[in-house]
C-alpha positions in Angstrom: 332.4 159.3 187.5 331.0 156.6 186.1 327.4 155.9 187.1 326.0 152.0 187.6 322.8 153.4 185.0 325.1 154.5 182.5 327.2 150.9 182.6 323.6 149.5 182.4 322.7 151.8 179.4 325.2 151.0 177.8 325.0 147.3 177.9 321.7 147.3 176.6 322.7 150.1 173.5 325.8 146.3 173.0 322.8 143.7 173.3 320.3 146.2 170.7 323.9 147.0 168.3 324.2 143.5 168.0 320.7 142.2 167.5 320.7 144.6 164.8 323.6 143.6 163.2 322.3 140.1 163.7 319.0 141.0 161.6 320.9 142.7 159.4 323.2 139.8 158.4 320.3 137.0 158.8 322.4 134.9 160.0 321.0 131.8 162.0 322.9 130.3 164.9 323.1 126.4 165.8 323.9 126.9 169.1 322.3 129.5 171.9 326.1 129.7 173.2 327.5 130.8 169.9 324.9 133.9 169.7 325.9 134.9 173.5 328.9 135.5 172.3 328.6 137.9 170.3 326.3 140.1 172.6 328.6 139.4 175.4 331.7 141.3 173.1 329.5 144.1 171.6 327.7 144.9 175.0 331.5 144.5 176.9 332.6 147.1 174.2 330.3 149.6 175.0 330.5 149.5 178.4 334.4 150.0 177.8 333.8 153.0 175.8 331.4 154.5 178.1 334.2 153.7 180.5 336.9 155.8 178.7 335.1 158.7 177.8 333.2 158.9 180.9 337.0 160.0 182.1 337.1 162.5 179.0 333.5 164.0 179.4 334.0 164.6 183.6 337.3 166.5 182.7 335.5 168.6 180.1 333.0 169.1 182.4 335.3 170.3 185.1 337.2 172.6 182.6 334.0 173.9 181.7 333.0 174.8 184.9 336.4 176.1 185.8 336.1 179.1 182.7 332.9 180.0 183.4 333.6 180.3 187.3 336.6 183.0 185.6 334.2 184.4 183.3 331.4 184.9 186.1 334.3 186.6 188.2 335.8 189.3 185.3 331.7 190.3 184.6 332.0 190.6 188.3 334.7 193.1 187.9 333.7 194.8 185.1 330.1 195.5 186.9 331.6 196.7 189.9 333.9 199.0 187.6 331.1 200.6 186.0 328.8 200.6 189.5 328.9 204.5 189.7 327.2 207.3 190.6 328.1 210.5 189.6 327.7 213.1 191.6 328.1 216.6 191.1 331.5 218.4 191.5 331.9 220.5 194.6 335.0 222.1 194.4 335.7 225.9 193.9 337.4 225.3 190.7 334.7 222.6 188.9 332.6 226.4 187.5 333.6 226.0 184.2 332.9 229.8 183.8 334.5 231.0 186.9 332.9 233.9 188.9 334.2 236.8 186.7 333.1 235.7 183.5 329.8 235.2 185.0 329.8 238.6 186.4 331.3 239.5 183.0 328.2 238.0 180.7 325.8 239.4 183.6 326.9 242.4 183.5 327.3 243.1 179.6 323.8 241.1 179.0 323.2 244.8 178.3 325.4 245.6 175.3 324.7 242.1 173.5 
C-alpha cells in the first residue's frame, strides 16, 4: 500500500532528477513558469512509478511471505518426523541371539 512518505520521497528524488538534468544541460530559463514545468512532469513521473510498482513490490511481498509460511510448516513436519526417542525393544523375540544360543555359547565357552 502506498505510503504518503513514499509519494513524498519520491517527489523530491523528480524535483533533485531534474535539477540535475537542469545543471547538466546548463540551460537558463526566461521565465520561473517555464522551469516549473519541468519539475512538475519529472517529480509527477516518479510519483507514478512509485505508484505502479508499489502494486508489484506488496504482491511480491505477500508471495514471499506466503512460501516461507509453507517452508516454515514442511521444516515443521520434517522436525516432528525425526522427534524420536528410541527406546529399547521389549518384546520376547527383539534377543537377537535367542535363549538357546546363549545357553549354547555359555555353555561351550569351555571347548573354545
Amino acid at each position: 500500500m502506498p505510503s504518503t512518505a513514499g509519494f513524498i520521497l519520491s517527489g523530491l528524488l523528480g524535483a533533485a532528477t531534474r535539477r540535475v538534468q537542469v545543471q547538466l544541460i546548463g540551460k537558463n530559463y526566461p521565465r520561473s513558469l517555464d522551469r516549473v514545468t519541468g519539475y512538475v512532469l519529472s517529480s509527477a513521473l516518479f510519483v507514478g512509478g512509485y505508484y505502479i510498482f508499489d502494486g508489484y513490490v506488496d504482491n511480491n511481498r505477500k508471495l514471499l511471505q506466503r512460501r516461507l509460511a509453507v517452508l516454515r510448516e514442511q521444516r515443521a513436519v520434517k522436525d516432528a518426523f525425526f522427534e524420536f526417542e528410541e527406546e529399547p525393544d521389549h518384546r520376547i523375540t527383539a534377543d537377537k541371539r535367542g535363549r538357546f544360543f546363549s545357553l549354547f555359547d555359555k555353555y561351550g565357552a569351555s571347548y573354545k
